[in-house]
C-alpha positions as CSV (number, residue, x, y, z in Angstrom):
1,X,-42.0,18.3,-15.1
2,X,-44.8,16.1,-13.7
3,X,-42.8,14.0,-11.3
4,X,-43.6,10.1,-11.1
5,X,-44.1,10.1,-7.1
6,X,-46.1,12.4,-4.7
7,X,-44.9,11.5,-1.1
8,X,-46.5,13.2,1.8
9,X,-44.4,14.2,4.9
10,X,-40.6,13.4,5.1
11,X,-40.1,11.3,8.5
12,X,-38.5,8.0,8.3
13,X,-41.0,6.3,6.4
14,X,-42.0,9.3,4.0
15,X,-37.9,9.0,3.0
16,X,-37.9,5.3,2.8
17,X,-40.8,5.3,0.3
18,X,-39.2,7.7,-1.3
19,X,-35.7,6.3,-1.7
20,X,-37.5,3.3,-2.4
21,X,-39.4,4.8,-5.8
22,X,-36.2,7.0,-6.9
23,X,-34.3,3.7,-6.9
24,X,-36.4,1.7,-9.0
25,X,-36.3,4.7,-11.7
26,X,-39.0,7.7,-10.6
27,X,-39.0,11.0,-10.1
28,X,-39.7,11.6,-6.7
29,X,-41.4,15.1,-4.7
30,X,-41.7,15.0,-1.2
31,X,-43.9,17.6,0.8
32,X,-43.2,18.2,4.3
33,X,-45.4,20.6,6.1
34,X,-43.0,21.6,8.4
35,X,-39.6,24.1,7.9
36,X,-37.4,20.8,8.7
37,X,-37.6,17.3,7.7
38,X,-37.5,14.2,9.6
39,X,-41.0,13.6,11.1
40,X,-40.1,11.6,14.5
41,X,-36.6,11.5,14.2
42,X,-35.3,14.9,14.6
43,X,-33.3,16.6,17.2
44,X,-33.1,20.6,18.3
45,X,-31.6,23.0,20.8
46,X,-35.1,23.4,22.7
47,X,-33.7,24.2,26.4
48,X,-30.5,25.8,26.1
49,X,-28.2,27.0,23.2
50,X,-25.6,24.1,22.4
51,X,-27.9,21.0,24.0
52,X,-29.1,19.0,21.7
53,X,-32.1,17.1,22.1
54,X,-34.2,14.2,20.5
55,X,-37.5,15.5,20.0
56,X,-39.6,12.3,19.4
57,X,-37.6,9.2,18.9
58,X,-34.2,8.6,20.8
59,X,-32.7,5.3,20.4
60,X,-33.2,2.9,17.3
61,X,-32.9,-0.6,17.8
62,X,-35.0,-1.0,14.5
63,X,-32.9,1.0,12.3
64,X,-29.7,-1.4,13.5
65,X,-31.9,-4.5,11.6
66,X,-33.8,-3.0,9.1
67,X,-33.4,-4.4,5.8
68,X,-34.3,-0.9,4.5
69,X,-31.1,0.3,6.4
70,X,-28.5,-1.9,5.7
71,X,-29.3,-1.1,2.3
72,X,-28.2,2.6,2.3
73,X,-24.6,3.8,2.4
74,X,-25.1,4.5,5.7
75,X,-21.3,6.0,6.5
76,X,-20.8,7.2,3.0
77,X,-24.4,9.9,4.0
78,X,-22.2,10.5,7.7
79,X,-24.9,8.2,9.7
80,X,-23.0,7.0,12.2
81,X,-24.8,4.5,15.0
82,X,-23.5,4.5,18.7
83,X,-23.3,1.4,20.9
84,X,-23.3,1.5,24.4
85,X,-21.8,-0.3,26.9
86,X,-25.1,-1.9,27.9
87,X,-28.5,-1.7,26.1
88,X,-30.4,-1.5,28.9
89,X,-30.6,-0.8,33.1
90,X,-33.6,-1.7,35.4
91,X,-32.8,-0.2,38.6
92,X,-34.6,-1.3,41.9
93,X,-35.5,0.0,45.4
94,X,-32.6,-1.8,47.2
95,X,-30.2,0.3,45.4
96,X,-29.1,-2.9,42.9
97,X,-30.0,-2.8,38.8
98,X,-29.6,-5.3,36.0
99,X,-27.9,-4.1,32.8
100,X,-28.6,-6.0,29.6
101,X,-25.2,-6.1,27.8
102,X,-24.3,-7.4,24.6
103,X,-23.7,-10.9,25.7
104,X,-27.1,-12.9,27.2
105,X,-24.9,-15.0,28.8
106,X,-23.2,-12.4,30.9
107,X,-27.1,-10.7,31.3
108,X,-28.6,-14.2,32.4
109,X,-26.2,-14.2,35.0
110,X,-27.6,-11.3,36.7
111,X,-30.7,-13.1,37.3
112,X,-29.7,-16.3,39.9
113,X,-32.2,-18.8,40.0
114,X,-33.9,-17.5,36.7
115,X,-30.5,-17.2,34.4
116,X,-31.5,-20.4,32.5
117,X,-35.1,-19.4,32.1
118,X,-33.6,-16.0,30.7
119,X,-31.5,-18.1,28.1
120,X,-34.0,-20.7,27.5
121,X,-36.6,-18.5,26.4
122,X,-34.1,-15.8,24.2
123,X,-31.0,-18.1,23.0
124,X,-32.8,-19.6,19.8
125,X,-34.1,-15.9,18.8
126,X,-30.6,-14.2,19.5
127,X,-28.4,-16.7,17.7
128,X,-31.1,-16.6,14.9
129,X,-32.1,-13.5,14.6
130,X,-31.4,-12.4,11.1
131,X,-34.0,-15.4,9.8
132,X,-36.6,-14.2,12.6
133,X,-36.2,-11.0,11.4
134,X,-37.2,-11.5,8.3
135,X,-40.5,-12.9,9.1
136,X,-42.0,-10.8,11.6
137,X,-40.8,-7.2,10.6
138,X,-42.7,-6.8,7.9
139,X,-46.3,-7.3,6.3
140,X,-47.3,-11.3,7.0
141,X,-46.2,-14.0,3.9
142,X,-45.5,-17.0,3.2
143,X,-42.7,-17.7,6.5
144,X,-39.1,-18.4,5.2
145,X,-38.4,-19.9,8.4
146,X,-41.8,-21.4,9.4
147,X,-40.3,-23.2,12.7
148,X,-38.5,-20.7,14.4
149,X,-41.6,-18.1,13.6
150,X,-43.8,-20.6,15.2
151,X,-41.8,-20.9,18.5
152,X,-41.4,-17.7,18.6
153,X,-45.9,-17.1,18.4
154,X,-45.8,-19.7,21.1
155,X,-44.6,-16.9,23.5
156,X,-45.4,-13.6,21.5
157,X,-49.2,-14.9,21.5
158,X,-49.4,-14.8,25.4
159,X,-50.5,-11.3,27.9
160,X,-46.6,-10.2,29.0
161,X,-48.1,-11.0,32.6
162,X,-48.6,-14.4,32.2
163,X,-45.6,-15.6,29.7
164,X,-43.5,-14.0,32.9
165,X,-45.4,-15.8,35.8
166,X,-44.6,-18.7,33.5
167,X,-41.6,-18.4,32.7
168,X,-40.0,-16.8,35.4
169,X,-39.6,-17.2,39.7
170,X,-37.5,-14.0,40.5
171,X,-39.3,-10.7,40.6
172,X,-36.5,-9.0,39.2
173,X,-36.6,-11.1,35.6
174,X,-40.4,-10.5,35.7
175,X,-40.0,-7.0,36.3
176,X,-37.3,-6.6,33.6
177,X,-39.5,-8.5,30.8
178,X,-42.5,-5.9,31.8
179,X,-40.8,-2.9,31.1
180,X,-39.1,-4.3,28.0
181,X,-42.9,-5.0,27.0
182,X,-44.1,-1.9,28.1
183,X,-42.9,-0.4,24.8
184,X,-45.9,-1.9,22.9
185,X,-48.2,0.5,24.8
186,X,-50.4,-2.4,25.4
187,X,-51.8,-3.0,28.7
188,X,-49.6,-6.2,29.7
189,X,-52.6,-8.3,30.0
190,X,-53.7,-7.9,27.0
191,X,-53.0,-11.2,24.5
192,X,-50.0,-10.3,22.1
193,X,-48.1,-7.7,24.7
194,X,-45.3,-10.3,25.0
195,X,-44.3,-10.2,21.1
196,X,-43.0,-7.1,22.4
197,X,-41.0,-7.7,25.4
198,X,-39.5,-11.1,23.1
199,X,-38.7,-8.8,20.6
200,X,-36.5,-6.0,22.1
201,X,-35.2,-8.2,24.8
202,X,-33.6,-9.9,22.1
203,X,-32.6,-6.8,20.4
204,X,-30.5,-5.7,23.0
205,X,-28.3,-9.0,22.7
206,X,-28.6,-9.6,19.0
207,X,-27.9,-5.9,17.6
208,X,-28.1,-3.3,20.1
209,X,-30.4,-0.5,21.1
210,X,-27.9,2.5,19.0
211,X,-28.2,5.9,19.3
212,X,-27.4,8.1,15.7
213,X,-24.2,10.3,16.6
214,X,-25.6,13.8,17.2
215,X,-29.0,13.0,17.6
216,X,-31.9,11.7,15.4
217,X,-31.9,14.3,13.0
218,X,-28.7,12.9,11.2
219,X,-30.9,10.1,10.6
220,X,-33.3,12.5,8.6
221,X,-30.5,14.3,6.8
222,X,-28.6,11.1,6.0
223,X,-32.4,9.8,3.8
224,X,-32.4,13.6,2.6
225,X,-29.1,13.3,1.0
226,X,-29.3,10.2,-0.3
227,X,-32.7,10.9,-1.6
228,X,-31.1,13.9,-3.3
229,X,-28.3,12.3,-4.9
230,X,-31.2,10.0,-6.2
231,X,-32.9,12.8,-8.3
232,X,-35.6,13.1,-5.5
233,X,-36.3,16.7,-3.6
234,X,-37.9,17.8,-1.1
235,X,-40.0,20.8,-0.1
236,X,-40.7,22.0,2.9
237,X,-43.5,24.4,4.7
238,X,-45.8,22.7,2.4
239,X,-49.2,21.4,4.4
240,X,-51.0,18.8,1.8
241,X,-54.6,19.4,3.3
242,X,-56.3,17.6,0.0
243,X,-54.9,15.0,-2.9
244,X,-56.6,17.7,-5.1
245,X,-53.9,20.3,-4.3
246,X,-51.0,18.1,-5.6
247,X,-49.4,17.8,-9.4
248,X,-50.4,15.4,-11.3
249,X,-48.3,12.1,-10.4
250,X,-48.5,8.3,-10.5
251,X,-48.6,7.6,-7.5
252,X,-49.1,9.1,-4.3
253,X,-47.7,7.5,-1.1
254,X,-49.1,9.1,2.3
255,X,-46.9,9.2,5.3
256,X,-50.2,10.0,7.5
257,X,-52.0,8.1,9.9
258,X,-56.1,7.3,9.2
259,X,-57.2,10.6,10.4
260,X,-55.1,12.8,8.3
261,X,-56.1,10.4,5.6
262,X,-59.9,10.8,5.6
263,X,-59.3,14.6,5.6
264,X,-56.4,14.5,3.0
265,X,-58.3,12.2,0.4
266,X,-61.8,13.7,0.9
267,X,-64.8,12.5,-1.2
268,X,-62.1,10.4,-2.7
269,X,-62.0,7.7,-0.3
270,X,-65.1,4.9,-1.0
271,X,-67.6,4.7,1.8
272,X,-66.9,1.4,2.9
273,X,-63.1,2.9,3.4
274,X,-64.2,5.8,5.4
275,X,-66.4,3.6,7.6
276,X,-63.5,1.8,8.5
277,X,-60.6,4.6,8.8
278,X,-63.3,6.7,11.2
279,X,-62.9,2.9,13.4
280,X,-59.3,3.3,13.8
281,X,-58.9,3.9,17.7
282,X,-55.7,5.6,19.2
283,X,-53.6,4.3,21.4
284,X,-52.0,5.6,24.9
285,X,-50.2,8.9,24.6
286,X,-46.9,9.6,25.9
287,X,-45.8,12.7,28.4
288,X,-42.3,13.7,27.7
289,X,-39.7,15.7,29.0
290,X,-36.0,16.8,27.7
291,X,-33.6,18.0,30.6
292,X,-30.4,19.9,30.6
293,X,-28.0,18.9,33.0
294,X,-25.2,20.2,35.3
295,X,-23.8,16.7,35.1
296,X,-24.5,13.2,34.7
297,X,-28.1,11.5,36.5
298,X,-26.6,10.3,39.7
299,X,-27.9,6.9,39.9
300,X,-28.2,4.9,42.6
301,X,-26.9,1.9,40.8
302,X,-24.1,3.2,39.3
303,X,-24.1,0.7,36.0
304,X,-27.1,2.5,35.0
305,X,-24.6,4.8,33.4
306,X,-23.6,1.7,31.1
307,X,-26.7,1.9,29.9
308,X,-28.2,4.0,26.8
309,X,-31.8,3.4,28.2
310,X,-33.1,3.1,31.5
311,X,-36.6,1.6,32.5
312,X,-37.5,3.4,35.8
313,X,-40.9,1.1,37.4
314,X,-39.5,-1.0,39.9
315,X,-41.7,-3.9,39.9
316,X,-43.7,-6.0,37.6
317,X,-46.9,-5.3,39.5
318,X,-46.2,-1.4,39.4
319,X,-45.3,-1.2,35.7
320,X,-48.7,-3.4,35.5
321,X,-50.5,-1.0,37.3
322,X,-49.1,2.1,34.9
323,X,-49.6,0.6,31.4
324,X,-53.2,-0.2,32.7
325,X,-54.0,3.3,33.9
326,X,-52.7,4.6,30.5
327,X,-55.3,3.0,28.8
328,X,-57.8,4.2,31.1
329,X,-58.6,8.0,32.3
330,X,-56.6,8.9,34.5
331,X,-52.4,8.6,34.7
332,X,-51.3,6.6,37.6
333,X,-49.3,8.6,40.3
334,X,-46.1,6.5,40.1
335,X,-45.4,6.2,35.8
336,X,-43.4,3.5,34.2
337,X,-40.7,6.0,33.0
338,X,-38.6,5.4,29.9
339,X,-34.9,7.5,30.2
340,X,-32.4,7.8,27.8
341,X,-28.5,9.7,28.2
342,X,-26.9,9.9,24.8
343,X,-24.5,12.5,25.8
344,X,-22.8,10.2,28.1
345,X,-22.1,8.3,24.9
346,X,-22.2,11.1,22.7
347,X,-20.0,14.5,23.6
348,X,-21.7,16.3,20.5
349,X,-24.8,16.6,22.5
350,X,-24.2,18.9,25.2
351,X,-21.4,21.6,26.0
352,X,-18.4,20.3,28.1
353,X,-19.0,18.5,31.4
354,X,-23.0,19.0,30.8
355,X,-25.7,16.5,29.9
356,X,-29.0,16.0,28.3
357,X,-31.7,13.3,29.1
358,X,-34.8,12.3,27.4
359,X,-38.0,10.6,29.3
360,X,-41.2,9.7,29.0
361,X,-43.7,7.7,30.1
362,X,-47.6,6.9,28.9
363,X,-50.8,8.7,29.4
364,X,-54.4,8.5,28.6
365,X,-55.2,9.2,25.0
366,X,-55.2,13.5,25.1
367,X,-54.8,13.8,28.8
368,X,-54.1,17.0,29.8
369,X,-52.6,15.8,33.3
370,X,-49.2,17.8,34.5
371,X,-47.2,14.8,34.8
372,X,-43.5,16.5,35.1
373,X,-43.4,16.2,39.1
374,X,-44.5,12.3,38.8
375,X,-42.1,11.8,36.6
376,X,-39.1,13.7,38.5
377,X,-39.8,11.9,41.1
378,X,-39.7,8.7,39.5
379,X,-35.9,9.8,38.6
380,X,-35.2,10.8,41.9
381,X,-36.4,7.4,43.0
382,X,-33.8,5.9,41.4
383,X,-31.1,9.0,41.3
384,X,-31.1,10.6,44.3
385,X,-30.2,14.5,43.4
386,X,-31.3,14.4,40.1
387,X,-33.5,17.6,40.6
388,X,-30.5,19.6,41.8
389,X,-28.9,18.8,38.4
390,X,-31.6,20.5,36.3
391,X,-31.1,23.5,34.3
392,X,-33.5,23.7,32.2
393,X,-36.4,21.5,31.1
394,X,-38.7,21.4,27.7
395,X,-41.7,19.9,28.5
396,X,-44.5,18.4,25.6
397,X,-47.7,16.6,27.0
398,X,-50.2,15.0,24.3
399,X,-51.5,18.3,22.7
400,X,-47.7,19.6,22.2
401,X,-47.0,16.1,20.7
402,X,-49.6,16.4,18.0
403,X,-49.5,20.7,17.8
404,X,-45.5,19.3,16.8
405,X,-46.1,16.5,14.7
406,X,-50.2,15.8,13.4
407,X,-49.5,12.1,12.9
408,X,-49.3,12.0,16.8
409,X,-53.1,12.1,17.2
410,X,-54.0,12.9,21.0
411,X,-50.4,12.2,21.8
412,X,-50.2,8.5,20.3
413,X,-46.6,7.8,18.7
414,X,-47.9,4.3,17.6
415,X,-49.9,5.6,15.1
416,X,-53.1,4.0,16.3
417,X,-53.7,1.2,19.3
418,X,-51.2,-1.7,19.1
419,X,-53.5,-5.1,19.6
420,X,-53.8,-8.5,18.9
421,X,-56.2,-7.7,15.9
422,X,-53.9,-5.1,14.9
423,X,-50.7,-7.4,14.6
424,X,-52.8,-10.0,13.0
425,X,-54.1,-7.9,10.6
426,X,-50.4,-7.0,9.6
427,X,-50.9,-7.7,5.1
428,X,-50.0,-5.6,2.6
429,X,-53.2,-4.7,1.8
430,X,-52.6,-2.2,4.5
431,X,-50.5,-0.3,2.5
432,X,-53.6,-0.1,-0.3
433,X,-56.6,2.8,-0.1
434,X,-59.7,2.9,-2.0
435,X,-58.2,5.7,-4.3
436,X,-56.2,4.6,-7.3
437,X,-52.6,5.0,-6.8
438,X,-52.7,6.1,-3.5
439,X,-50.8,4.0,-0.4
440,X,-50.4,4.7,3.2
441,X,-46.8,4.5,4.7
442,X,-47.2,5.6,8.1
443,X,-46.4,3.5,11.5
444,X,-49.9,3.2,10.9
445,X,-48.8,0.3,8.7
446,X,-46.9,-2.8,9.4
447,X,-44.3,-3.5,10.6
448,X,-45.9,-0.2,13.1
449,X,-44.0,2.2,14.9
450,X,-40.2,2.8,15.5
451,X,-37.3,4.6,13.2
452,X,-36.6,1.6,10.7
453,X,-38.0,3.0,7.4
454,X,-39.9,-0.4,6.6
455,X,-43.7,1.0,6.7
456,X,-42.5,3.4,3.7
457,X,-39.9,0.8,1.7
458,X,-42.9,-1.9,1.5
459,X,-45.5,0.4,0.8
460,X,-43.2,1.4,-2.0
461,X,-42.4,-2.5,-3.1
462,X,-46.7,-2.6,-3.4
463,X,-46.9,0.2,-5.4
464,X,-44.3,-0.7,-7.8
465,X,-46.2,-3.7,-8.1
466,X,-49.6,-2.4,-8.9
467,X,-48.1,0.2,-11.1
468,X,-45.2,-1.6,-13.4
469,X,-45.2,1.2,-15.9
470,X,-42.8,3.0,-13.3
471,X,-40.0,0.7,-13.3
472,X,-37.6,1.6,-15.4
473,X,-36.4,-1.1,-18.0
């Protein structure tokens, strides 16, 4: 049978589309060109046997909001979502950290003469964040909550340098905001960095920064199953180099990023199309390494082990300095690290009294700079005797990124530079190619990247637009 639905490539947003089309009545194929599914989100023993390791995405703040999310039966597919104690740690040089827990009252306390600047600028987007939400993860509309969405551009708008020399006198509340805005893999002076920073600051007191109990891949399996159950399937260790190789369908929805596109639809694509795919630019590329553990990382500031993430940069000026060089040439020689522990939270994840971590921080585009001893010593910085700890490492700089996954061009994991043009451009007519029937679902697409599903879901909401004859009646 001809199925309905072509997806290409089963991560997060591949799944999502594909949910999305088997709900509304289609028959659904996925391809996948590797031997597992799960695109970003999947986990593996690749250090020792019984460690198990995240090896793209860790933690999943988006997945706790996403509308695509809560509309799966998550426990009923054995997706279970851990909470931390704390969110967040931001360790300094004096040996002290502040830990973002559930409460932003409790957090803003942590910060003396700034805790009502803290509140000031987050209490209106925690207390309201299911309405914000709705407005700014997704393609742009018509606001359902026009006010709040305009207070909240008021500060999103600004360089994450200068909405935190305005809105804040200690060093430690500016240096906190910088490494929550450091996620955007923007330098922080660029206009826009701060949506960022506003974004998963409020996260962290809103809904959490979860990990998936045993690891991302359960995230994969959970979409795979339900999928199934839908009707869809799924094969795997099929590469889709051309549209031309796959049956005929209704629709084909591409979980690829512009450059797998142009070589995927060919002579397909319209000129004016290609001209502007081959624009696309690529973002900063990430350096990561997974660790096993003889025990716990012996922080400094012991509340870091509240913490599911740590932000390892010290101070705003430094983390400054780090995001710029990552958009440059060269890597600076002290990296904004990123650190995450689920196995301090999660026992499934390593054998009895052992641990695994997870870091990374940003590089140029494709560098091929040896950054493991930078960022070691980043983590000793803040741990003294972390390095006597290590057992084993895994180690995957840009090339091993995109040799792992192609969407990952040069090591990107944004799927293309984040900007101000890029988060204005945010419409569903990103979803849309010149080729009949064909959509792009990627984190190429709005809302961009992170495990949430919602590139794929409204990709999948256009095309069951443009193509009615595929809902059932």
């Amino acid at each position: 049978m001809k199925p309905d639905v072509v997806v290409i490539g089963s991560g997060p947003n591949g799944l999502a589309a594909a949910i999305t089309m088997a709900r509304a009545g289609c028959s659904v194929l996925v391809y996948e060109a590797l031997k597992e599914i799960g695109g970003g989100a999947r986990t593996a023993e690749i250090t020792l046997p019984g460690f198990h390791h995240d090896i793209c995405s860790s933690v999943h703040p988006m997945a706790a909001t996403s509308e695509f999310f809560s509309s799966i039966p998550q426990k009923e597919l054995g997706l279970d979502w851990i909470y931390p104690t704390a969110a967040l740690a931001h360790p300094f040089d004096d040996g002290t950290a502040v830990v973002l827990r559930r409460s932003l009252c409790e957090s803003a306390r942590q910060f003396g003469a700034d805790e009502h600047a803290v509140r000031r600028l987050l209490k209106s987007f925690v207390q309201k964040w299911d309405a914000l939400s709705i407005d700014i993860l997704g393609p742009a509309h018509l606001p359902k909550h026009p006010w709040l969405l305009a207070e909240f551009c008021r500060y999103a708008i600004l360089p994450a340098t200068r909405l935190a020399a305005y809105t804040f006198r200690t060093s430690k509340a500016r240096a906190v905001f910088a490494g929550i805005a450091a996620h955007s893999t923007m330098p922080l002076t660029a206009w826009g960095s701060s949506s960022f920073g506003i974004v998963l600051w409020a996260m962290c007191h809103a809904v959490g920064w979860p990990f998936a109990r045993g690891g991302s891949q359960a995230i994969s399996n959970a979409l795979a199953q339900y999928l199934s159950k839908l009707g869809g399937q799924i094969v795997t260790g099929k590469r889709v180099t051309s549209l031309d190789d796959l049956p005929e369908a209704v629709v084909v929805i591409c979980d690829v990023t512009p450059r797998q596109f142009l070589e995927i639809g060919g002579s397909r694509i319209s000129i004016a199309e290609r001209r502007r795919l081959k624009k696309c630019v690529y973002g900063p590329a990430a350096f990561k390494i997974d660790w096993s553990l003889d025990g716990p990382i012996p922080w400094n500031a012991r509340e870091c082990s509240d913490a599911g993430t740590v932000h390892l940069g010290g101070s705003l000026e430094e983390i400054v300095e780090s995001e710029r060089a990552a958009s440059s040439t060269t890597a600076t020689e002290t990296p904004f690290v990123l650190v995450t522990q689920p196995s301090l939270f999660d026992s499934s994840r390593a054998p009895a009294g052992k641990h695994v971590a997870w870091g990374y921080c940003h590089v140029p585009l494709g560098s091929n700079e040896n950054m493991i001893s930078r960022i070691e010593a980043q983590i000793e910085r803040f741990a003294a005797g972390f390095g006597e700890r290590i057992i084993a490492r895994s180690v995957m700089a840009p090339r091993d990124l995109e040799s792992y996954n192609s969407n990952l061009v040069g090591g990107d994991i944004s799927g293309g530079s984040i900007g101000l043009k890029r988060l204005l451009r945010a419409t569903k007519r990103a979803y849309k190619t010149s080729v009949d029937r064909v959509f792009l679902c990627s984190s190429s697409t709005p809302p961009g990247p992170g495990v949430h599903g919602l590139c794929g879901h409204a990709a999948a909401k256009v095309a069951l637009q443009k193509c009615t004859t595929l809902v059932s009646p």
